[in-house]
C-alpha positions in Angstrom: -35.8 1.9 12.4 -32.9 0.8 10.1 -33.5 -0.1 6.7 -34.0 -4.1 6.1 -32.3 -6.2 2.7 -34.0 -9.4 2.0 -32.1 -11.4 0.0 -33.8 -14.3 -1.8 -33.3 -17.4 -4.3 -30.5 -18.8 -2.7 -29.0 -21.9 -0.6 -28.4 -20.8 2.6 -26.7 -22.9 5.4 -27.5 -21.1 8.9 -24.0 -22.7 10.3 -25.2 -26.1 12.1 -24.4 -29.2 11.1 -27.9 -30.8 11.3 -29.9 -27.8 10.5 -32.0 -27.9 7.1 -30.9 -25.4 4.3 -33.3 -22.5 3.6 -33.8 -20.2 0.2 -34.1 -17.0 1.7 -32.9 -14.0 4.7 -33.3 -10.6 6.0 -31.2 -8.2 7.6 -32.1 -5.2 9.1 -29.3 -2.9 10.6 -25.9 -4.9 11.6 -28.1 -8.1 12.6 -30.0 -11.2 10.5 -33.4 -10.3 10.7 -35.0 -13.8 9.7 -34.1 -17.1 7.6 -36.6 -19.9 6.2 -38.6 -19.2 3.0 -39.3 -16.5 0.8 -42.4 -15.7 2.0 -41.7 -16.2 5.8 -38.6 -13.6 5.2 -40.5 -11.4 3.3 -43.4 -10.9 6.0 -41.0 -10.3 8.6 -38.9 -7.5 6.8 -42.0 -5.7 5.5 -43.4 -4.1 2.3 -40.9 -1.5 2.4 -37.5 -3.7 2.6 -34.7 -3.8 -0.4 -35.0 -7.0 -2.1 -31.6 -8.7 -3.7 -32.0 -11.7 -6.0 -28.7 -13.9 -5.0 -29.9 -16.1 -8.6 -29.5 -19.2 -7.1 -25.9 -19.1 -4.7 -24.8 -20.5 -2.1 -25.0 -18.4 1.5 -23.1 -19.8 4.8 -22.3 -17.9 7.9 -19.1 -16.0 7.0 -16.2 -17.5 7.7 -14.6 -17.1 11.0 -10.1 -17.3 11.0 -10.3 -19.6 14.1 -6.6 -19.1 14.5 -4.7 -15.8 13.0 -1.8 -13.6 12.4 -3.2 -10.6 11.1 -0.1 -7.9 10.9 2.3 -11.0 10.7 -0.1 -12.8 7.4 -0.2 -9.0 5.9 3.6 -8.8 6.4 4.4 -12.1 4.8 2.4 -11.0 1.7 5.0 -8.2 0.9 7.9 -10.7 1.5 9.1 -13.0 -1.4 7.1 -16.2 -1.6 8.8 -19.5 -1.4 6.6 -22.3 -0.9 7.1 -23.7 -4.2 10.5 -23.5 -4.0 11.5 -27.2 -4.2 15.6 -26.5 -4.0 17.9 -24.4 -2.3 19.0 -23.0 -6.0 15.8 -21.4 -6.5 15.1 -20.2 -3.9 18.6 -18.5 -4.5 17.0 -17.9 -8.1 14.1 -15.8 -6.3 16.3 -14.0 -4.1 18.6 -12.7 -7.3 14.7 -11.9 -9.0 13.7 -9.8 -5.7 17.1 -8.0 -5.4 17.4 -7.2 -9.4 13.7 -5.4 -8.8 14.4 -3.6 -6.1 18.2 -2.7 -5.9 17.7 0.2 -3.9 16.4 -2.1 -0.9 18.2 -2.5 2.7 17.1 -6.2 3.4 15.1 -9.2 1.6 12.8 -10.6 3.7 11.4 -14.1 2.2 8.5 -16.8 3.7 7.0 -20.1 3.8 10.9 -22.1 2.2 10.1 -25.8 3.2 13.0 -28.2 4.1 12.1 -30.2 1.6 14.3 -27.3 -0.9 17.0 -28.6 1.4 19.9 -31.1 -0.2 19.3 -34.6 0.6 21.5 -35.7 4.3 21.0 -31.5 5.0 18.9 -31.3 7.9 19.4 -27.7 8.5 20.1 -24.4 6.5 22.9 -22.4 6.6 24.0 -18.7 6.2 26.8 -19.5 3.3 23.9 -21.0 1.3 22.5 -17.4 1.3 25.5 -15.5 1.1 26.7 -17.4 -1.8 24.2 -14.9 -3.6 23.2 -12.3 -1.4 25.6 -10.8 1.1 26.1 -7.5 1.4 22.3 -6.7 3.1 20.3 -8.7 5.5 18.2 -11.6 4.4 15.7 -13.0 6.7 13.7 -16.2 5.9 10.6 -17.5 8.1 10.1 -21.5 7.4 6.5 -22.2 6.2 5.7 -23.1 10.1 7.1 -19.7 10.8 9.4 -21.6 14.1 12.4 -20.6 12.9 14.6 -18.2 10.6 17.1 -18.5 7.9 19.5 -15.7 7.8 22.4 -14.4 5.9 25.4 -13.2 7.7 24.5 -9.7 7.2 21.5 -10.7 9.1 22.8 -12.3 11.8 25.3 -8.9 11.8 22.1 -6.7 11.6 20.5 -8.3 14.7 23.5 -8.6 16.9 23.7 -12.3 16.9 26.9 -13.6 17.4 29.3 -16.6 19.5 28.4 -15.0 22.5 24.9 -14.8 22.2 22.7 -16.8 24.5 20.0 -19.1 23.5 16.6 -18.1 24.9 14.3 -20.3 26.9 13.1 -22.7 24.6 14.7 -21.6 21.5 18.5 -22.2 20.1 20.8 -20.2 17.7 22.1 -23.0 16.0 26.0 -23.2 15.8 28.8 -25.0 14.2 31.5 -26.6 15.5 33.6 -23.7 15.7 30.7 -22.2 18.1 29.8 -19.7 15.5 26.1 -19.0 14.4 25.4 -20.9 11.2 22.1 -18.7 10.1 20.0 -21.0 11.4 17.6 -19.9 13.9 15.0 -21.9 15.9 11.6 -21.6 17.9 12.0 -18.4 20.5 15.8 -17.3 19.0 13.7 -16.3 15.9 10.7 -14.9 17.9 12.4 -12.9 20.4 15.7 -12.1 18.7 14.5 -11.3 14.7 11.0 -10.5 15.2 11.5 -7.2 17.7 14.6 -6.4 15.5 12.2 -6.1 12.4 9.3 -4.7 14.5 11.4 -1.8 15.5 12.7 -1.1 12.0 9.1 -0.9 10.6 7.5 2.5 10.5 3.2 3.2 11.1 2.6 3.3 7.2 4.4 -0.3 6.7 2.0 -1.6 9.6 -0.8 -0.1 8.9 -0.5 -1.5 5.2 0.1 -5.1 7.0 -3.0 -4.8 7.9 -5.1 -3.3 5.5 -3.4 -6.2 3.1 -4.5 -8.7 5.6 -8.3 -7.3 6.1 -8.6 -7.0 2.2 -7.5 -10.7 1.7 -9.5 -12.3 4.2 -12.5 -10.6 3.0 -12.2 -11.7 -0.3 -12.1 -14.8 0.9 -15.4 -15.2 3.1 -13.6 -14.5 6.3 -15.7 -11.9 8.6 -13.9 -12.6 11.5 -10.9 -13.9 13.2 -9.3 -15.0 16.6 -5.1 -13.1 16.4 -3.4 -15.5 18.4 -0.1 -14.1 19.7 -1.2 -10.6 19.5 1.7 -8.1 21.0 2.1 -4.2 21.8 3.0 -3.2 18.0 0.2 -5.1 16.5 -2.6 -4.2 19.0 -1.7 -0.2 18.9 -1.6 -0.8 15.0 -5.3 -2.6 15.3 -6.2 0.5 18.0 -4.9 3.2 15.3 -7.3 2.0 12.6 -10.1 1.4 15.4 -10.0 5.1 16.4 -9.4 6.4 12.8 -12.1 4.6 11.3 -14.5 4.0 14.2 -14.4 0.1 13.1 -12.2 -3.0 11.9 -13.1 -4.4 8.5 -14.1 -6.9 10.8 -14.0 -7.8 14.5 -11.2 -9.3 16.1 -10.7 -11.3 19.0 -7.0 -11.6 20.2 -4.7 -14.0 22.7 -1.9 -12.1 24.2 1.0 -13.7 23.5 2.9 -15.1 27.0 6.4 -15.9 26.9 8.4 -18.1 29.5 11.1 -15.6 31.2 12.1 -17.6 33.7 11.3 -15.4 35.9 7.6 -16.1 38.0 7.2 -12.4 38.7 7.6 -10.9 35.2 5.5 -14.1 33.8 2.7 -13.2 35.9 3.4 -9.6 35.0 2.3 -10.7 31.4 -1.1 -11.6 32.1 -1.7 -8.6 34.3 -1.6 -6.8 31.1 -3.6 -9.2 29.1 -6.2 -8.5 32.3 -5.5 -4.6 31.8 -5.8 -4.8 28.3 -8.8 -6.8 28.1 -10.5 -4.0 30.4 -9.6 -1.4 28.7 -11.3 -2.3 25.1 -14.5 -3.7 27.5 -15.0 -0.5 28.5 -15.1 0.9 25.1 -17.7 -1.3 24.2 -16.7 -1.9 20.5 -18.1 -5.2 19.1 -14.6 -5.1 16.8 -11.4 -5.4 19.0 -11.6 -7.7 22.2 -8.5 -9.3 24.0 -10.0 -12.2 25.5 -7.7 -14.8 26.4 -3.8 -15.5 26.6 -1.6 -17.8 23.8 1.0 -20.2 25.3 3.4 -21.7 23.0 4.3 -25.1 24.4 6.8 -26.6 21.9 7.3 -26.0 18.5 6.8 -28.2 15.0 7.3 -31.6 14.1 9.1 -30.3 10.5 12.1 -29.1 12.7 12.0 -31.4 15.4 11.3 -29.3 18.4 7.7 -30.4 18.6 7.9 -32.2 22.2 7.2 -35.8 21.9 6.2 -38.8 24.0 8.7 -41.2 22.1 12.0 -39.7 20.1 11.6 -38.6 16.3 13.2 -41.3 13.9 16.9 -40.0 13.8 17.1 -40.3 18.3 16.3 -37.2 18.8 13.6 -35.1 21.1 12.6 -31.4 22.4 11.4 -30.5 25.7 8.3 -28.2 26.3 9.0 -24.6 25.8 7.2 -24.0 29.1 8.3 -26.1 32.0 5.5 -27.7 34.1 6.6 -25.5 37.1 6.3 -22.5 35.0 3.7 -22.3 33.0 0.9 -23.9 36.1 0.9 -20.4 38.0 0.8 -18.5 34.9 -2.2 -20.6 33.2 -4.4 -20.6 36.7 -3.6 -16.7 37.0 -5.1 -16.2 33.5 -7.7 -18.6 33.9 -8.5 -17.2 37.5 -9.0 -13.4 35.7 -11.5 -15.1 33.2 -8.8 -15.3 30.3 -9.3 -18.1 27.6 -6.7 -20.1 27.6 -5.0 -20.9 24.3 -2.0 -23.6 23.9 0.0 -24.2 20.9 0.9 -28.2 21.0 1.8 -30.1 18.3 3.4 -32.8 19.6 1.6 -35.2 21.6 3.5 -34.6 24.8 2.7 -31.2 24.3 -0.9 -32.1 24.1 -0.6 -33.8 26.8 0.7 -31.2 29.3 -1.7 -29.1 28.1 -4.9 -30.8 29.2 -2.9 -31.2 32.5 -2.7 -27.6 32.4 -6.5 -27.0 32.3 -7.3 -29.6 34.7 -5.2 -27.7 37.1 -7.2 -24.6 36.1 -10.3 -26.5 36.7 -8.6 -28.1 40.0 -7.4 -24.3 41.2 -10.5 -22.3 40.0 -13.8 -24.2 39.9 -15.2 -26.2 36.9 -17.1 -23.4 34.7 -18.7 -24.5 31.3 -17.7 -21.2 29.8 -14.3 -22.1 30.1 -13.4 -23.5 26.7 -10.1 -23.5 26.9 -8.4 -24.4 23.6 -5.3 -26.7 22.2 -3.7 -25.3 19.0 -3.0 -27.2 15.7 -2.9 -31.1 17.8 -1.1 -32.5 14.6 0.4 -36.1 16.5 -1.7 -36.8 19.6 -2.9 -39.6 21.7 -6.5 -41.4 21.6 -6.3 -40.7 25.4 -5.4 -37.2 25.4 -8.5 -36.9 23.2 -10.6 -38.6 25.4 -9.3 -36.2 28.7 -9.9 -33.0 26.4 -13.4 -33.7 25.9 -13.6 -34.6 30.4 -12.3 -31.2 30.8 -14.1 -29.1 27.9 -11.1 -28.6 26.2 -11.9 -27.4 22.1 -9.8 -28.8 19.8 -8.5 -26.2 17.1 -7.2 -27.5 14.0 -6.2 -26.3 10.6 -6.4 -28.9 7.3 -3.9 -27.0 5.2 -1.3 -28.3 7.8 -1.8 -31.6 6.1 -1.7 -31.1 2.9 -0.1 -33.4 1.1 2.2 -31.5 -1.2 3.9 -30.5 2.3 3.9 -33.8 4.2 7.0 -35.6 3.1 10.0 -34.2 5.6 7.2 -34.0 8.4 6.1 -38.0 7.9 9.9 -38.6 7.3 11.0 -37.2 10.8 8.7 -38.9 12.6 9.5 -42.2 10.9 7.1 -44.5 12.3 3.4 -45.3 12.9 2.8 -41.7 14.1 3.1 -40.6 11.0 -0.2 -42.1 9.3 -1.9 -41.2 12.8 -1.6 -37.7 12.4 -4.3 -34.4 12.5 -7.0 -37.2 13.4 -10.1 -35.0 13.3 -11.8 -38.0 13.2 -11.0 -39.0 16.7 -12.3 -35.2 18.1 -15.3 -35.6 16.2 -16.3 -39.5 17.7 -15.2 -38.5 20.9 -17.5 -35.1 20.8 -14.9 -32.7 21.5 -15.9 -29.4 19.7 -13.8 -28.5 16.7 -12.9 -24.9 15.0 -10.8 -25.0 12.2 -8.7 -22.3 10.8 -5.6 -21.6 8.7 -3.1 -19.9 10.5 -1.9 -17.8 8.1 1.0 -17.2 6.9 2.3 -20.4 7.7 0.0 -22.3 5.3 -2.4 -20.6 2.7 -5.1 -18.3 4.0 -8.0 -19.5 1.6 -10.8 -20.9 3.5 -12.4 -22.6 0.3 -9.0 -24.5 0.1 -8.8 -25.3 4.2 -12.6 -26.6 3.5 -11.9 -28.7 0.2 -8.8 -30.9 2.6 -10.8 -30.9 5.0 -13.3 -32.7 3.1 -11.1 -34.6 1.1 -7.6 -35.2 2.6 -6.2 -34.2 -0.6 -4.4 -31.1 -1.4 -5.1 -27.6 -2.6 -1.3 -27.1 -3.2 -1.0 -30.1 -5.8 -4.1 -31.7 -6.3 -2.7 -34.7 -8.4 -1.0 -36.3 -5.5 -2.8 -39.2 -3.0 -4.8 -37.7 0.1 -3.6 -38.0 3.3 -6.2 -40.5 4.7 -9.7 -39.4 3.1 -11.6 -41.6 5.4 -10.7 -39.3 8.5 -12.6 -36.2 6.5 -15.2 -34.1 7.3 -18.7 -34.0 5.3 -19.7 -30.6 4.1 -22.0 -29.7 6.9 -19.2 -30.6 9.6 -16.7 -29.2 7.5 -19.0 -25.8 7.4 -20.0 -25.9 10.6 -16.4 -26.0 12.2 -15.6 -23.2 10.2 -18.4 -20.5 11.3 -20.5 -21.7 14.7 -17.7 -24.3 15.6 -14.9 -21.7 15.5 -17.3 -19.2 17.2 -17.9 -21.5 19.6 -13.9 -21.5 20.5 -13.8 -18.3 20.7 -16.5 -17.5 22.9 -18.3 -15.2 20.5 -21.2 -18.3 19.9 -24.2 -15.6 21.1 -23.8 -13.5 18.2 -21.5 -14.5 15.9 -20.9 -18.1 13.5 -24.8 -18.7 12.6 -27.5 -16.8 10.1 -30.1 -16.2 12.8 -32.2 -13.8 14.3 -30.3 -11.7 16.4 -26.8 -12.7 15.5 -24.8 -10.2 13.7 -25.1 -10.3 10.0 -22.2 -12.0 8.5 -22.2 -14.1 5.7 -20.3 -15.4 2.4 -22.2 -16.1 -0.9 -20.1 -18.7 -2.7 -20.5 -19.9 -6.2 -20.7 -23.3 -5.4 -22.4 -25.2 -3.1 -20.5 -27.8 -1.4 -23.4 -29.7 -0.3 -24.6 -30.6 -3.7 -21.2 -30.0 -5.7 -18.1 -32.6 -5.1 -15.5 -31.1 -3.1 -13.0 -30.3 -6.0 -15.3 -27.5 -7.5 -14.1 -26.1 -3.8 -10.6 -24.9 -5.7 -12.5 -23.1 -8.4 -15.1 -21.8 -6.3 -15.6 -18.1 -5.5 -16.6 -16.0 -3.0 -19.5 -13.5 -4.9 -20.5 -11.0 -1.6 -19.0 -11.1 1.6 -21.4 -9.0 4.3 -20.0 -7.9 8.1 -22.3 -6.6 10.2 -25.2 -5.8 7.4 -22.9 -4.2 5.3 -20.7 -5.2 1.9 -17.6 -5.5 2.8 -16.3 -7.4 -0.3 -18.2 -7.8 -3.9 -16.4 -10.0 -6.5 -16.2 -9.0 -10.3 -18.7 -11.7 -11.5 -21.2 -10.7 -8.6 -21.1 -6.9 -9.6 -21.7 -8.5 -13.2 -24.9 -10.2 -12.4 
């Protein structure tokens, strides 16, 4: 029998919202043993059990990354960091700093510039703004959303994108009036032109250290789990590399094949006959630590660049179409749906949000109502009261991420929107009177991976980024227990993983965070200081802080 660990003096929050806290639990093997009091854990694990003293922290269920990029979030981490960048001179400054350091490299690759940085009347960025300081080797920029790509000229050279390159479906190489490329690159022109470009130029070390980076950061942080959404060939072979090596992931991970419109039926349906192949072929491994279970549609883009689609125009006339047409994307969802795929739909705007609850009430229509279903809408940052009300007819999970709305990022995306819809925006409020279940995440890279920060905006409204400015309606905010709750049994809820993962119970497997802090007693700015002491997956340490090694 395998040995058991019962930890006592501690707070420990089992992961439901209305459940009472306990001081004690036991695990024995991979799985929680027993929760409640000292005693009561104690007579379960036996005379013989390991006993840690946890002097007084707090214990939740670890974290679950409701919605991840694992390879893409350890990738970003490497490239240089330009959220705070508030003007187009520095980010040319930190462009000059990255180049002087390494002089030897082929290409600068930089992340998370907000258009903010941009001049005022400057909508868009442009390649001459680059190559006024960088041109002789490619420079690639993802926006914070990740939706679209700044490039040099030597980029744009070192891709093959030129006048006569053709915008893909749902995406646009921006161009002047001349017809030329001006570096700007938006929604599928950056995913399906720059990413494979970089993806084939990147050898097994650099992705396997995407990873690792990724694993390591997420553990530090309480995350012991996490849903990849818009996993592809390179990053599941690089997840299957470390799977064989190792015999185990840091810690499991469910993925959503990513599905892009073609225009072609045949080869769209050929997509999720690999997902289906795919998801096989892992099942019958049996491994608890790499599943595919479900596809990722991507059905506009973001409201920051005005391609998120929109029932009403944004505020200077202008609007964006679906990515997916309704004619489309209907045989390719009820295909997926049909083979017992999760659905997964990106929709930001609220015509987006819209078309996708049409799309699983056709799956529902086409295939049978099943409770197990749970299909799930993406990041729902501007939609209707009535779109709420139809997800929660047709079991639809809303999945969210607070550090979306942070405030110190808000401005341009309130801005282009220019009207009412701006103050009615991420309304988790809504989801939670209406009862529609709710995971949050972060989506990392495009917004800080954290997910003591994601907790303390979604408690507060107020942000982790800059926390001197207002909060971005408090009164729509989550207590602690929801707040908690969304974030282990809520998001393991949404990802179909609710029977053994999200809660500290008997049976489930044992993954927890011991924090510092405990936000149920503790206001929710001691959140930004907090730290993660002990992070446990599947019975075992996976992460010990400093100060907890200390003690």
């Amino acid at each position: 029998m395998p040995e058991s660990t019962v930890y006592v003096n501690a707070v420990v929050f089992d992961g439901l919202g209305d459940a009472p806290r306990h001081d004690a639990f036991a695990v024995r093997g991979e799985r929680f043993l027993a929760i409640g009091s000292a005693d009561e854990v104690r007579a379960a694990a036996g005379v013989d059990a390991t006993e840690v003293d946890l002097d007084g922290a707090f214990v939740m269920p670890g974290v679950i990354e409701a919605h991840a990029h694992l390879s893409m979030f350890g990738h970003a981490q490497g490239k240089v960091q330009l959220r705070d960048c508030t003007t187009v001179e520095q980010i040319q400054q930190r462009l000059l700093e990255a180049r002087r350091a390494n002089p030897e490299a082929t290409r600068i690759e930089g992340v998370s510039w907000l258009f903010d940085a941009l001049p005022e009347g400057v909508a868009q960025p442009t390649a001459a703004m680059l190559d006024a300081v960088i041109d002789d080797i490619p420079v690639f920029l993802d926006a914070n959303d990740l939706h679209s790509t700044w490039a040099n000229s030597a980029a744009l050279r070192a891709v093959g994108i030129d006048r006569n390159t053709a915008d893909p479906i749902g995406g646009e190489v921006v161009r002047g009036k001349d017809g030329e490329p001006t570096g700007f690159l938006l929604e599928t022109a950056a995913l399906r032109l720059v990413l494979p470009y970089l993806d084939s130029i990147a050898t097994d070390h650099e992705r396997d250290a995407y990873l690792a980076r990724a694993f390591d950061s997420y553990l530090q942080a309480g995350v012991t789990g996490a849903v990849d959404m818009g996993m592809g060939e390179s990053a599941l072979t690089t997840l299957r590399r470390l799977l064989d090596r190792d015999g185990r992931l840091p810690f499991p991970v469910s993925a959503h094949w990513l599905i892009g419109s073609t225009g072609d039926a045949t080869a769209d349906l050929a997509q999720v006959e690999r997902a289906v192949q795919l998801r096989d072929e892992l099942a019958a491994e049996r491994t608890p630590w790499l599943r595919v279970v479900g596809i990722k549609l991507i059905l506009d883009g973001v409201i920051d660049a005005c391609t998120a689609a929109m029932v009403r125009p944004y505020a200077d006339g202008t609007n964006a179409d679906p990515i997916w047409s309704r004619e489309a994307v209907m045989p390719v969802a009820i295909a997926a749906d049909r083979a017992g795929l999760q659905l997964a739909m990106h929709a930001i705007g609220d015509a987006a949000s819209a078309l996708a609850v049409d799309i699983a009430a056709a799956c529902e229509q086409a295939n049978g109502a099943d409770a197990s279903r749970r299909p799930r809408i993406e990041h729902l940052e501007s939609v209707t009261p009535e779109t709420v009300a139809r997800m929660r007819a047709h079991g639809v999970v809303a999945s969210m991420q607070p550090v979306h709305c942070d405030p110190a990022i808000l401005d341009n995306w309130m801005a282009v929107l220019g009207d009412r819809r701006a103050e009615n925006g991420f309304p988790w409020n809504w989801f939670r009177d209406d009862e529609v279940p709710l995971a949050l995440g972060t989506d990392a890279p495009t917004a800080p991976h954290e997910a003591l920060h994601n907790l303390y905006i979604a408690m507060s409204g107020r942000s982790a980024l800059d926390p001197k400015l207002a909060p971005y309606h408090p009164e729509r905010a989550f207590t602690a227990a929801q707040a908690l709750a969304a974030a282990t049994s809520g998001a393991a809820f949404a990802g179909r993983m609710d029977s053994e993962y999200g809660r500290i119970a008997p049976g489930f497997y044992a993954n927890a965070a011991v924090l510092d802090v405990d936000p149920f007693s503790r206001p929710a700015d001691d959140l930004l200081s907090a730290s993660v002491l002990l992070t446990l997956v599947h019975g075992d340490v996976a992460y010990r802080a400093p100060a907890a090694r200390d003690r």
